[in-house]
C-alpha positions in Angstrom: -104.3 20.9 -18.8 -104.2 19.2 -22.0 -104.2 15.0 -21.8 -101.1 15.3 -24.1 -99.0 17.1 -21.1 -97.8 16.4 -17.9 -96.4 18.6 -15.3 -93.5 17.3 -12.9 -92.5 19.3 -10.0 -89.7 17.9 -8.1 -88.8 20.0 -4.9 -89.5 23.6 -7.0 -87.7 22.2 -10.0 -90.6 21.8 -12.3 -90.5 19.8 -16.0 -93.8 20.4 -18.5 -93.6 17.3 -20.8 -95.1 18.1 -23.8 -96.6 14.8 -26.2 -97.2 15.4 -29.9 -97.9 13.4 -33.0 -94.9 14.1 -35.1 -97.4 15.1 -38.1 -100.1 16.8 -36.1 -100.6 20.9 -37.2 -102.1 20.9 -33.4 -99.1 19.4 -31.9 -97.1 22.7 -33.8 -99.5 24.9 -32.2 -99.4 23.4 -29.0 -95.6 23.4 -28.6 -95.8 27.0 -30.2 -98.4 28.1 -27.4 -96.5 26.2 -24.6 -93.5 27.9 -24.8 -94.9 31.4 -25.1 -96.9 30.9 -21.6 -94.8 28.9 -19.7 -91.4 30.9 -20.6 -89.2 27.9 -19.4 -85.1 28.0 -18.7 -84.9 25.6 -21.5 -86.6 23.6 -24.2 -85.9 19.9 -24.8 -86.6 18.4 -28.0 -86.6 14.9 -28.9 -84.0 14.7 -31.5 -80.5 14.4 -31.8 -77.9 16.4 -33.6 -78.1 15.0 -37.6 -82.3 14.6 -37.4 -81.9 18.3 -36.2 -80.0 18.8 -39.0 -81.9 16.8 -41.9 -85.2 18.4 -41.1 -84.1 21.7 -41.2 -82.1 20.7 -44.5 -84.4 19.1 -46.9 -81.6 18.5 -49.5 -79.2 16.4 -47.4 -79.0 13.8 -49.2 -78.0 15.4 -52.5 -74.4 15.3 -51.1 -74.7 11.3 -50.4 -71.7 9.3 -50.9 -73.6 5.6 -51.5 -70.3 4.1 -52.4 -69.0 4.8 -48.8 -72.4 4.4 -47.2 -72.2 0.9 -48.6 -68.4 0.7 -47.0 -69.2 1.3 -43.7 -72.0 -1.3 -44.0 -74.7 0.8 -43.3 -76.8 0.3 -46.2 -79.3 -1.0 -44.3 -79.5 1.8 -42.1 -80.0 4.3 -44.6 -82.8 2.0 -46.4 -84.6 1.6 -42.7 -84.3 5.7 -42.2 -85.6 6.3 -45.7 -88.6 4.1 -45.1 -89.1 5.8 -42.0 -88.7 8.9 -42.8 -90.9 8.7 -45.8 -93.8 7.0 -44.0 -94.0 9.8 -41.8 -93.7 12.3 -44.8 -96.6 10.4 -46.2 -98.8 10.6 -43.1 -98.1 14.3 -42.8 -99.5 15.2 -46.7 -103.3 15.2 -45.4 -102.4 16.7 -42.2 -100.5 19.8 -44.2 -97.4 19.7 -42.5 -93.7 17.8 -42.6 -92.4 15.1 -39.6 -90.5 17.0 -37.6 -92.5 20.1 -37.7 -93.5 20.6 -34.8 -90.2 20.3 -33.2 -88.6 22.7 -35.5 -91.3 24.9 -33.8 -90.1 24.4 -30.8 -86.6 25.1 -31.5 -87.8 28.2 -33.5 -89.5 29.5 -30.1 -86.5 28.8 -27.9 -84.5 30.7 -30.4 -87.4 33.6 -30.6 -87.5 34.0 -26.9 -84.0 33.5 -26.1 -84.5 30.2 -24.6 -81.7 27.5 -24.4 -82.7 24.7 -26.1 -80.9 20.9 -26.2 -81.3 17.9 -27.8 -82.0 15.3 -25.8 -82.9 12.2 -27.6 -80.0 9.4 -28.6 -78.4 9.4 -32.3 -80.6 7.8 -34.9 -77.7 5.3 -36.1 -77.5 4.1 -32.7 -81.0 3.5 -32.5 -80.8 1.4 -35.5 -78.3 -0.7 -35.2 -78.9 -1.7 -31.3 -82.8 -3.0 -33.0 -81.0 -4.4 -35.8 -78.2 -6.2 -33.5 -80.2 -7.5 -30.5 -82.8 -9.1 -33.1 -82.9 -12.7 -33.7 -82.9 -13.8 -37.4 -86.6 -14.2 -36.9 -87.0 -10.8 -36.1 -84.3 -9.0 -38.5 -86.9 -10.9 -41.1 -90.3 -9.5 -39.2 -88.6 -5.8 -39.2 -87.4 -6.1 -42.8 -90.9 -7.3 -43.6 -92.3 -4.7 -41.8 -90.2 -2.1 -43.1 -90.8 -3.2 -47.3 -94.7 -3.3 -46.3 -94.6 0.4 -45.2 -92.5 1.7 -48.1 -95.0 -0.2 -50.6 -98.3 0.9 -48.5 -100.6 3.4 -50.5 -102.6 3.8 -47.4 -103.8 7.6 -46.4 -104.1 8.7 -43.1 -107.1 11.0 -42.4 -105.7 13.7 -40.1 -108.0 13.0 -37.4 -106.8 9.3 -37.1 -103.4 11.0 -36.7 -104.7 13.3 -33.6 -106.0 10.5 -32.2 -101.9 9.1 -31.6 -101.6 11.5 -28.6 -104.6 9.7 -27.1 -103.3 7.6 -23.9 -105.7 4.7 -25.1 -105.1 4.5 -28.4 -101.2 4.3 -28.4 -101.3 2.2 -25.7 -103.2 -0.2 -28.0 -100.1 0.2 -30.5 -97.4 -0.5 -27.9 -99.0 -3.7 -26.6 -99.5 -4.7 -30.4 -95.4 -3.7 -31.3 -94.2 -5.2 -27.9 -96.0 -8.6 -28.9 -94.8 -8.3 -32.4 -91.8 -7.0 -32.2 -90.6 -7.4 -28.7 -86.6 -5.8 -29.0 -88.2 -3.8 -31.3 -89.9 -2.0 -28.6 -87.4 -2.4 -26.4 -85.0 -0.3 -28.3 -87.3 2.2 -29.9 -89.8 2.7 -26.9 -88.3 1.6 -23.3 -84.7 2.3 -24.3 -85.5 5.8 -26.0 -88.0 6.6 -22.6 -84.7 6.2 -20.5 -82.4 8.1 -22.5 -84.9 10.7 -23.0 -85.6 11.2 -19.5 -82.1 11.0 -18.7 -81.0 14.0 -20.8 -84.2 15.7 -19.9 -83.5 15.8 -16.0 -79.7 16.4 -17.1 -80.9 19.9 -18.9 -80.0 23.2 -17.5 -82.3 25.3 -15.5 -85.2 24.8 -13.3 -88.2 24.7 -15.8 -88.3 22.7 -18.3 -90.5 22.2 -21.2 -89.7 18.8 -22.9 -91.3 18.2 -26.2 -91.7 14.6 -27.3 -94.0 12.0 -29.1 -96.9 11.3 -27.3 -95.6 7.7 -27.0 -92.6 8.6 -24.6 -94.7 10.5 -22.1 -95.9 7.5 -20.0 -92.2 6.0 -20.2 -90.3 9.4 -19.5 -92.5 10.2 -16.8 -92.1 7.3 -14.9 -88.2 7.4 -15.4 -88.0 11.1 -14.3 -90.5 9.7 -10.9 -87.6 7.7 -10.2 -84.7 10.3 -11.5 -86.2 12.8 -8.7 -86.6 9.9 -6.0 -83.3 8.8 -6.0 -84.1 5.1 -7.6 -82.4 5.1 -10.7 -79.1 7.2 -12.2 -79.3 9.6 -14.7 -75.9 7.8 -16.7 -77.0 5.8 -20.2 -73.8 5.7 -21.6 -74.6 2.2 -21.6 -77.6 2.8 -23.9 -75.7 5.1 -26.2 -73.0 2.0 -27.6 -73.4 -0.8 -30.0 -74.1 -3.6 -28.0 -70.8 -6.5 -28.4 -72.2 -9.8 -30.2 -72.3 -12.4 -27.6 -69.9 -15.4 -27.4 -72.9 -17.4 -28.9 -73.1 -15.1 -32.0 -69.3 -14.8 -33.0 -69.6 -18.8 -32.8 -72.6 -19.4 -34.7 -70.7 -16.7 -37.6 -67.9 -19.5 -37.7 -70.1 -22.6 -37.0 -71.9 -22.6 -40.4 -69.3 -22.0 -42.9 -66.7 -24.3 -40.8 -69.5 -26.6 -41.2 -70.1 -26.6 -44.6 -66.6 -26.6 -45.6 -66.3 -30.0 -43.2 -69.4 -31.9 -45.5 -67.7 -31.2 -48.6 -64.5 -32.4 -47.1 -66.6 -35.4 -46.0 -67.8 -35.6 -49.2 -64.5 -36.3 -51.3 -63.3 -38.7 -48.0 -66.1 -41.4 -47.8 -67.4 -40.7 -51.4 -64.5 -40.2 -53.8 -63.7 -37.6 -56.5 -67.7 -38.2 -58.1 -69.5 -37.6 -54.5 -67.3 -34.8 -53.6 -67.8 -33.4 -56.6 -71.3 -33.4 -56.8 -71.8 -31.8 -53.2 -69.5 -28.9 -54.0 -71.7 -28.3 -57.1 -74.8 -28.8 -55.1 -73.0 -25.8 -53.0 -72.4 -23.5 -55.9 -75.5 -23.7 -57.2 -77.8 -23.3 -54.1 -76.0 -20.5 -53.5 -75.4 -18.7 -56.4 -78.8 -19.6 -58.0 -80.7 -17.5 -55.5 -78.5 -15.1 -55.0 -78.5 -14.4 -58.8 -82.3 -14.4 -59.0 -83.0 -12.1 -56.3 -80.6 -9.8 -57.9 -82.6 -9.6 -60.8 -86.1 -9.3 -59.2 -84.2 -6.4 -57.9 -83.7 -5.5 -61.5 -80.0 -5.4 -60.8 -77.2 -4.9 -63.7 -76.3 -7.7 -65.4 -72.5 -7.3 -64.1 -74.2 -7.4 -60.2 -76.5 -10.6 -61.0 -73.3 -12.3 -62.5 -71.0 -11.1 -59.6 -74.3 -12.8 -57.4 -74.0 -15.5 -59.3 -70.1 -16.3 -58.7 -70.0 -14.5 -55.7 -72.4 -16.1 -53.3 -71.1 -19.5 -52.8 -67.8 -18.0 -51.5 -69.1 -15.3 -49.3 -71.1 -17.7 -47.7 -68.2 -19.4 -46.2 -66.8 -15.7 -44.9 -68.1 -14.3 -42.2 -66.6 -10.8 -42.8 -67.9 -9.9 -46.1 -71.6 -10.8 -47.3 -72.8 -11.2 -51.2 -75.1 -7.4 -50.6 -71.9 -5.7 -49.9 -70.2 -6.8 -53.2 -73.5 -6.8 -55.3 -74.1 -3.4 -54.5 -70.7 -1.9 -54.3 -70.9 -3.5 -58.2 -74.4 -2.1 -58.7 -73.4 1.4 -57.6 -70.3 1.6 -59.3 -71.7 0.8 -62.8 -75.3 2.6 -62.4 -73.7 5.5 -60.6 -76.7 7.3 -59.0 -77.1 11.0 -60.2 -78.1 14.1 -58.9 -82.1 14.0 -59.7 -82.0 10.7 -57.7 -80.3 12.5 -55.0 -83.3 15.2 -55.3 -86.5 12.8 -55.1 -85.2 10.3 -53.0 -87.6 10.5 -50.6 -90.2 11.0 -52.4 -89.4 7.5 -54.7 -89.6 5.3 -51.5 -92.5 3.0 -53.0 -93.1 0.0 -55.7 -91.9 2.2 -58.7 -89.4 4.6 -57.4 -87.3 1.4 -55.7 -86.7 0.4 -59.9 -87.0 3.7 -60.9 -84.3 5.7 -58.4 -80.5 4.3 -58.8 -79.8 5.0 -54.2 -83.0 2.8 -53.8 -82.3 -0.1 -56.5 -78.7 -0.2 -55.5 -80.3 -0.5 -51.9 -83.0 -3.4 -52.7 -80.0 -5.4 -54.8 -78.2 -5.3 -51.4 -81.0 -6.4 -49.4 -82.4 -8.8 -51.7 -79.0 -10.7 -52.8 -78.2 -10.7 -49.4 -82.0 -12.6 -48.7 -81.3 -14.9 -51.6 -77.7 -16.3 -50.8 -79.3 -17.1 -47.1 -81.9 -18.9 -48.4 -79.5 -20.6 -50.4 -77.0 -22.0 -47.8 -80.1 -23.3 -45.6 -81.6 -25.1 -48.4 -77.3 -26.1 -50.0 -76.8 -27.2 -46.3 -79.9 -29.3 -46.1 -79.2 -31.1 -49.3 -75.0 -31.7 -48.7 -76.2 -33.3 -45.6 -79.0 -35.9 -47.4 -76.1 -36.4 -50.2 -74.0 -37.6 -47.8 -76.6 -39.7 -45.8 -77.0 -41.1 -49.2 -73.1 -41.9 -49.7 -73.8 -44.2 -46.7 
C-alpha cells in the first residue's frame, strides 16, 4: 500500500484514509483509482459545504456583496481565504491542476459509481475566526505577517517539491516548524481539524469508508479514529464547531484602554489646567489620527477614507465596538465601488500590484492597514499622555 494511506479495520468496519497534496495531479489519480478498487459505502471528503461549493464554482465571487461582507466584520476573513486560496492556486500552476482537484475527483467518482459521499471537514469561517480569536495580539500580528508575505511571494513550486508534502518526514518537519511558530495556529488548523475530521469520518454511513484528506491530517485522524473505535474519546465536537466566548480578561482589557485614556486626559485638565489638558488631548488626536491617515494612504486609499482616518481614529480608539478599518473601508467601498472585472480576476490579483490595482483587495488592505496604523497610534498616544503628565508633576 501506498505511504499516503492507511487502512483502519475496527471489528469488520473498515476506513481507507486516503492523504493527498491538495495540488498534486498524482493525488487526483490516486483518489480516482481508490475509489474504483475499493468500491466503499461512502466517500468522505475534507471539505465543507461553501468550499464544496466555490471550487466547483469558479465565479463565486462575482456575486460578492463587499459592503455587507465589511458589515458583518468579516473582512478579514475574506482577505485570509483569498490569500489562501490563491497561494494554493499558485502552487498548483506548475503541477497543472487547481486546489481542490483532487477532491472534486473524489466526489465526481462517488457520484459515477453511485456512492454516498459527505463532507466531513468543519466550515471554513469557523476555522478562521477560532485562529483569529484564540490568538494573542502577538500572534494576530505573526499570522497577518504571514499571510501579506504569502500573497506578495513570487516563489514557484517545482511539482516534485509539492509530491514530496504527502511524505511523513517532510510534513512532519512543517508541523513542528508551524507549531513553534504559530502554536494556536496549529492548534486550530491541524489538531482541531484532526478531531473534527475524524469525528465526522467515524460518524459516516456504512461500513467502508474511503476518507480523502491532506496528507497532513492522516497521522492526527488516525490516532483520533484509534481512540473513536476503543472507546476513549466521543465522536461529539460541537464544541469545536462554535466561536469560542472572549474570556472575562478580554472583554476587560477592550474597556481597560480606552477607560484609561479617557481618565489621563481627565487627569490632564485636573492637575494641569486648561493648557496641559489641552495639549494631551491634542497629543491624543494626533497620534492617532496621524497614523491612521498614513497607513490609509500607503494603502493608496481615497482621499475621503484617509480624511475619515484622519478624523476618525482618535474617537474609535476609545469604542470598543466599532474600529477605524470598518469605517475606512465602508468609506472606501462606497466611493470606489468595486466592479464586475474586479469581481472576475480577484483571485488571480492577490499580489503587490493587483492589491492597488483590484478595488475588493484595496478596499481590503485600507481596512487592514488603517486598522494597523490607529493601534500603533494609541500605544505610542498612550505612552506619551502618560510622560506629559509625569511632566505636569
Amino acid at each position: 500500500m501506498s505511504q499516503t494511506q492507511i487502512q483502519l479495520d475496527f471489528n469488520g468496519r473498515k476506513i481507507t484514509l486516503v492523504g493527498t497534496a491538495h495540488v498534486s495531479k498524482e493525488s487526483v489519480e490516486e483518489v480516482k483509482e481508490t475509489i474504483k478498487n475499493i468500491k466503499p459505502d461512502c466517500v468522505a471528503v475534507e471539505l465543507d459545504e461553501k468550499r464544496a461549493e466555490s471550487i466547483k464554482n469558479p465565479s463565486r465571487y462575482s456575486q460578492l456583496d463587499l459592503v455587507k461582507i465589511l458589515k458583518r466584520k468579516e473582512g478579514f476573513l475574506l482577505l485570509a481565504n483569498l490569500i489562501l486560496s490563491s497561494y494554493q492556486r499558485r502552487m498548483g500552476l506548475n503541477a497543472g491542476v487547481k486546489p481542490g482537484d483532487e477532491m472534486i475527483a473524489a466526489m465526481n467518482a462517488a457520484e459515477e459509481n453511485k456512492i454516498a459521499c459527505t463532507l466531513v471537514d468543519r466550515p471554513i469561517q469557523i476555522t478562521l475566526k477560532r485562529a483569529w480569536g484564540k490568538n494573542t495580539f502577538l500572534g494576530k500580528c505573526k499570522l497577518l505577517a504571514t499571510l501579506f508575505a504569502s500573497a506578495f511571494s513570487n516563489e514557484e513550486v517545482d511539482p516534485n517539491e509539492i509530491e514530496k508534502l504527502k511524505e511523513r518526514n517532510e510534513m512532519d518537519s512543517m508541523m513542528d516548524e508551524l507549531s513553534e511558530y504559530m502554536p494556536v495556529i496549529k492548534e486550530v488548523l491541524i489538531d482541531e481539524r484532526d478531531r473534527y475530521l475524524a469525528s465526522k469520518i467515524w460518524d459516516s454511513e456504512g461500513n467502508n469508508i474511503v476518507a480523502v484528506l491532506g496528507a497532513g491530517h492522516l497521522p492526527g485522524v488516525q490516532a483520533y479514529l484509534e481512540k473513536l473505535g476503543n472507546d476513549q474519546a466521543s465522536s461529539n465536537v460541537k464544541e469545536l464547531a462554535t466561536l469560542p466566548k472572549p474570556g472575562i480578561a478580554g472583554k476587560i482589557f477592550a474597556f481597560l484602554i480606552p477607560a484609561c485614556i479617557i481618565g489621563l486626559i481627565v487627569a490632564g485638565f485636573i492637575y494641569g489646567g486648561v493648557h496641559a489638558g489641552t495639549q494631551i488631548l491634542s497629543t491624543w488626536f494626533l497620534w492617532n489620527a496621524i497614523p491612521a491617515a498614513i497607513f490609509t494612504a500607503i494603502a493608496f486609499g481615497h482621499p475621503i477614507a484617509i480624511l475619515v482616518g484622519f478624523i476618525g481614529a482618535p474617537f474609535t480608539s476609545l469604542c470598543p465596538f466599532i474600529g477605524i478599518g470598518f469605517c475606512t473601508a465602508i468609506v472606501q467601498a462606497t466611493v470606489c465601488k468595486p466592479k464586475v472585472s474586479d469581481m472576475e480576476t480577484l483571485q488571480d490579483d492577490v499580489n503587490f500590484k493587483g492589491f492597488y490595482k483590484n478595488r475588493i483587495l484595496r478596499t481590503l488592505l485600507v481596512f487592514i492597514l488603517s486598522s494597523i496604523g490607529s493601534t500603533i497610534g494609541t500605544f505610542i498616544g498612550g505612552a506619551d499622555i502618560i510622560s506629559i503628565l509625569n511632566n505636569i508633576h
